[in-house]
N, C-alpha and C positions, 0 to 999 in steps of 0.2 A: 786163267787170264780173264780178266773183266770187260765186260763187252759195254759200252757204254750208248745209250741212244739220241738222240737231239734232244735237246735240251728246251726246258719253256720255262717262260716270265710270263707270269698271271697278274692282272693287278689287283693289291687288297683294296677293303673300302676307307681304310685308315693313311693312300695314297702312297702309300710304299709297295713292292713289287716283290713277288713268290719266285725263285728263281729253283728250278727243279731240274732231276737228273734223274732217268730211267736206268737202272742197269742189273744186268744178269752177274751173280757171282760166282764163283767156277765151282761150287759144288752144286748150281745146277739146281737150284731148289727153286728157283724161277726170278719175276722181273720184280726187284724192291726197285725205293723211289727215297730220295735222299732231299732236302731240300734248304734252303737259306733264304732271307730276306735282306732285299738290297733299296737305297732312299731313291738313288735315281735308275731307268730305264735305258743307259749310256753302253756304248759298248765298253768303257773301261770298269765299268760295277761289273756288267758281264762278267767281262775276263776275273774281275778278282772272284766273285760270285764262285766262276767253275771252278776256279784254283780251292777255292776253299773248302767245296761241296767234293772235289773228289780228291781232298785229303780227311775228308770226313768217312769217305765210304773207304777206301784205306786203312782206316784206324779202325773202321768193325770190322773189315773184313782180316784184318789182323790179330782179332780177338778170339776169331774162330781158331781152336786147336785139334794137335790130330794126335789121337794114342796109337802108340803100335802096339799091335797084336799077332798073336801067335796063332796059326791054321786052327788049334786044338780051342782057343779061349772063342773063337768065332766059332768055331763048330757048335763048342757047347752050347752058347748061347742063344745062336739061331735054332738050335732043339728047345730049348727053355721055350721060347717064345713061339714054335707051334705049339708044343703039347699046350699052352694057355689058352691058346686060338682055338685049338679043339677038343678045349671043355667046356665052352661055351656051346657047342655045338650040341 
C-alpha cells in the first residue's frame, strides 16, 4: 500500500508552480517524490495536479515486477553472495 504525504506547490521563476507528492512505496525502499507543473495556483489545478501525479506514481510503481523463487534458487544465491563478501575480506 502506498502511503502518500501532503502534498506542495512551489513556485518557478518562469511563474508557473511545482506541484509535488512525497510518498513511501510498499517495498519500503524509502520516501520518493513525484512531481508535475501546473499554470495556475487554483485549487481546481490542485486537484487535476494530484490526479495526475498519483496516476504517475501508479504507473512506476507498476513497473516494478516480482520473480517467484524456489527456497533452493534463494538459498543458492544468498551463498554466492557471501562467499563474494568474504573475499574481499
Amino acid at each position: 500500500m502506498v502511503k502518500y504525504y501532503t502534498p506542495q506547490v512551489e513556485p518557478l521563476k518562469n511563474g508557473k508552480f511545482k506541484y509535488s507528492i512525497r510518498y513511501t512505496d510498499p517495498s519500503f525502499v524509502g520516501v520518493h517524490k513525484s512531481s508535475t507543473t501546473i499554470t495556475k495556483n487554483t485549487a481546481h489545478a490542485r486537484n487535476l495536479a494530484e490526479t495526475k501525479v498519483k496516476k504517475k506514481i501508479k504507473d512506476i510503481l507498476g513497473k516494478v515486477g516480482f520473480k517467484e523463487a524456489t527456497f533452493e534458487e534463494v538459498a543458492k544465491l544468498t551463498l554466492k553472495q557471501y562467499k563474494k563478501a568474504w573475499t574481499f575480506l
